[in-house]
C-alpha positions as CSV (number, residue, x, y, z in Angstrom):
1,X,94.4,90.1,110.2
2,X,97.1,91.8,108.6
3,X,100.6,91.7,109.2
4,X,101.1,95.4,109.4
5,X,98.3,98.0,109.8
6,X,98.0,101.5,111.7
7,X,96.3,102.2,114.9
8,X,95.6,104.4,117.1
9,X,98.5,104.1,120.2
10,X,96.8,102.1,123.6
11,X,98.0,102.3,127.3
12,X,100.2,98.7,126.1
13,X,102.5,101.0,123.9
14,X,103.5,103.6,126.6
15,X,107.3,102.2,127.0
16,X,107.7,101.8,123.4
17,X,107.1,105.2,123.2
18,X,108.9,106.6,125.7
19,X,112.2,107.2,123.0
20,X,110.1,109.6,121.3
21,X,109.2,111.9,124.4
22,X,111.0,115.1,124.8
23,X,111.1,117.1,128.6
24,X,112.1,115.8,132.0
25,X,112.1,111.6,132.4
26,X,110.4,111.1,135.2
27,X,107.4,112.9,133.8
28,X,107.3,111.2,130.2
29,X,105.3,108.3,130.8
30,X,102.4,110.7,131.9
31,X,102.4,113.0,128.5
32,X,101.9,110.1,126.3
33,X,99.0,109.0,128.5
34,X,97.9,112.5,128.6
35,X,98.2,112.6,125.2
36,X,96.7,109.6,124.1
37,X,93.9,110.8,126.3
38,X,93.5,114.8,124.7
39,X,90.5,115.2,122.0
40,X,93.1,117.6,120.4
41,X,95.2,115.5,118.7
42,X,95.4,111.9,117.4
43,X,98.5,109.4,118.2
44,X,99.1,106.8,115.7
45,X,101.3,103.8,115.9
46,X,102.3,101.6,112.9
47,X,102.7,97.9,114.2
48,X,103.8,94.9,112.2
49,X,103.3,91.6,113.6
50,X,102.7,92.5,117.1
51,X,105.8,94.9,117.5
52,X,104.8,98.9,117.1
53,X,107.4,100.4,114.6
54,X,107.0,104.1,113.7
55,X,104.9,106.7,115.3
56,X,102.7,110.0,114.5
57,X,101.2,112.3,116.6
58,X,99.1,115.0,115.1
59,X,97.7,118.0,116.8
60,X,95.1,120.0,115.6
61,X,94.4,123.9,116.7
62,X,92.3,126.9,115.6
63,X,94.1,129.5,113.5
64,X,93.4,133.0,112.6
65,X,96.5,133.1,109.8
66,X,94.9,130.2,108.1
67,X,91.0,131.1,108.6
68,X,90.2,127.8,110.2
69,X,91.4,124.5,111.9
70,X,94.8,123.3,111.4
71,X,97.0,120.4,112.0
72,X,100.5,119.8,113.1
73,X,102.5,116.9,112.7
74,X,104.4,117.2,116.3
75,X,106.0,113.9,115.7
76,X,106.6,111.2,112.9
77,X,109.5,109.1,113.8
78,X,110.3,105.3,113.5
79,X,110.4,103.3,116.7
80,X,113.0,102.3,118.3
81,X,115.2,104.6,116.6
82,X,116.6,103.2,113.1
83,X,116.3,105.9,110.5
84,X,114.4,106.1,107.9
85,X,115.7,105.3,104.5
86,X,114.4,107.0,100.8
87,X,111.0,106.2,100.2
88,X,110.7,104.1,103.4
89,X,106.9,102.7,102.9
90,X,106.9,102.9,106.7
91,X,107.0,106.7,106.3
92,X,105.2,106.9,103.5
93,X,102.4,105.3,105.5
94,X,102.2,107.6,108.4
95,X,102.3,110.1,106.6
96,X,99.5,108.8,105.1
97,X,97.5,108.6,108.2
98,X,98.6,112.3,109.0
99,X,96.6,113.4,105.8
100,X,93.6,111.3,105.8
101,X,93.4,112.5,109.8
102,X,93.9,116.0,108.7
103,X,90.7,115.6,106.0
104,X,88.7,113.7,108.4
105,X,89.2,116.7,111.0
106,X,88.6,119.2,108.6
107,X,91.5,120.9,108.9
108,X,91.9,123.9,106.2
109,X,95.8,123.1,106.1
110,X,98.8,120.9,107.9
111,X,102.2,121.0,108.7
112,X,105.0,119.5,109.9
113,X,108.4,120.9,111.6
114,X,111.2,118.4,109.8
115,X,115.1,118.7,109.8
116,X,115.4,115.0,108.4
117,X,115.7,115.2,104.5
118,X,114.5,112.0,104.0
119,X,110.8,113.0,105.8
120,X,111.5,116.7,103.9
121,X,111.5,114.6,100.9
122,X,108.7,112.4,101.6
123,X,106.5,115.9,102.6
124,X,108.1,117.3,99.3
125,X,106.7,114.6,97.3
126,X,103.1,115.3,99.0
127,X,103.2,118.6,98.1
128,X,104.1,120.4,101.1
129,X,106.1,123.7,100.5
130,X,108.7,125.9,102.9
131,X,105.9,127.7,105.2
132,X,106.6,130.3,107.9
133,X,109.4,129.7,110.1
134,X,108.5,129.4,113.2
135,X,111.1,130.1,116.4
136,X,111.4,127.7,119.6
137,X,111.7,128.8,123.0
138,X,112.0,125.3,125.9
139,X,110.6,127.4,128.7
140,X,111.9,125.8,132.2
141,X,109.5,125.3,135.4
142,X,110.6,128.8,137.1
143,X,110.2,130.5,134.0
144,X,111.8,131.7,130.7
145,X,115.8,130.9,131.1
C-alpha cells in the first residue's frame, strides 16, 4: 500500500474535518456527514501514512449559462491548517482529483472560488481563467440580515 494516496472522506475523518466547516459549531459535524452522504458532490481526503492531510469537496449542479452539468470546487484546503507553499504536490494532487472527478461526472466545465494566490496559481497553471464573479450573501435562520 502506498504511503500517500487520495480517498474518498469516511465517517473516521469527521473531526479532522471539522477546521474546514463553515456555519454554527454545534451543527458542523452533521454537514460533513450530510455531505459525505449527498450523490451531489464528492469529498476527497488526501492521507499519508494514516494521517488525512488536505481536503476537496466538489459539487456538481445543472446549469443553464453553461448548457449542461457543472462542478464547483467548494473547498480545497490542507488539513490542519498549514498553508500551502508554491507548487505544493499536495495541492497539485487534489486538484488533480477535482479534474479527473469533474470528467468522470461529465461536467461541461468547473470552477473554483479562490482568494489564496498560491491555489490561483496552481488553477492558473491548469488553465483556469477569471470567470464571472459571483456575490455572497450568509443568510441567518430568521432570514436575510
Amino acid at each position: 500500500a502506498s504511503a500517500e494516496h487520495v480517498r474518498r472522506a469516511r465517517r473516521s475523518d469527521v473531526d479532522v474535518l471539522l477546521p474546514l466547516v463553515g456555519g454554527p459549531k454545534a451543527g458542523r459535524a452533521r454537514a460533513v456527514r450530510r455531505i459525505q452522504k449527498s450523490l451531489e458532490s464528492d469529498l476527497y481526503v488526501l492521507e499519508r501514512h494514516g494521517q488525512v492531510c488536505g481536503a476537496v469537496h466538489v459539487v456538481y449542479r445543472r446549469s443553464l449559462a453553461a448548457g449542461g452539468l457543472v462542478a464547483t470546487v467548494d473547498c480545497l484546503a490542507p488539513v490542519p491548517g498549514e498553508p500551502w507553499t508554491a507548487a505544493s504536490p499536495d495541492l497539485q494532487l487534489l486538484v488533480e482529483t477535482a479534474l479527473r472527478r469533474a470528467q468522470r461526472r461529465g461536467c461541461v466545465a468547473i470552477d473554483a472560488p479562490a482568494s489564496d494566490p498560491v491555489l490561483i496559481a496552481e488553477l492558473d497553471a491548469r488553465g483556469f481563467a477569471q470567470g464571472r464573479t459571483h456575490l455572497h450573501l450568509t443568510i441567518e435562520k430568521e432570514g436575510c440580515p
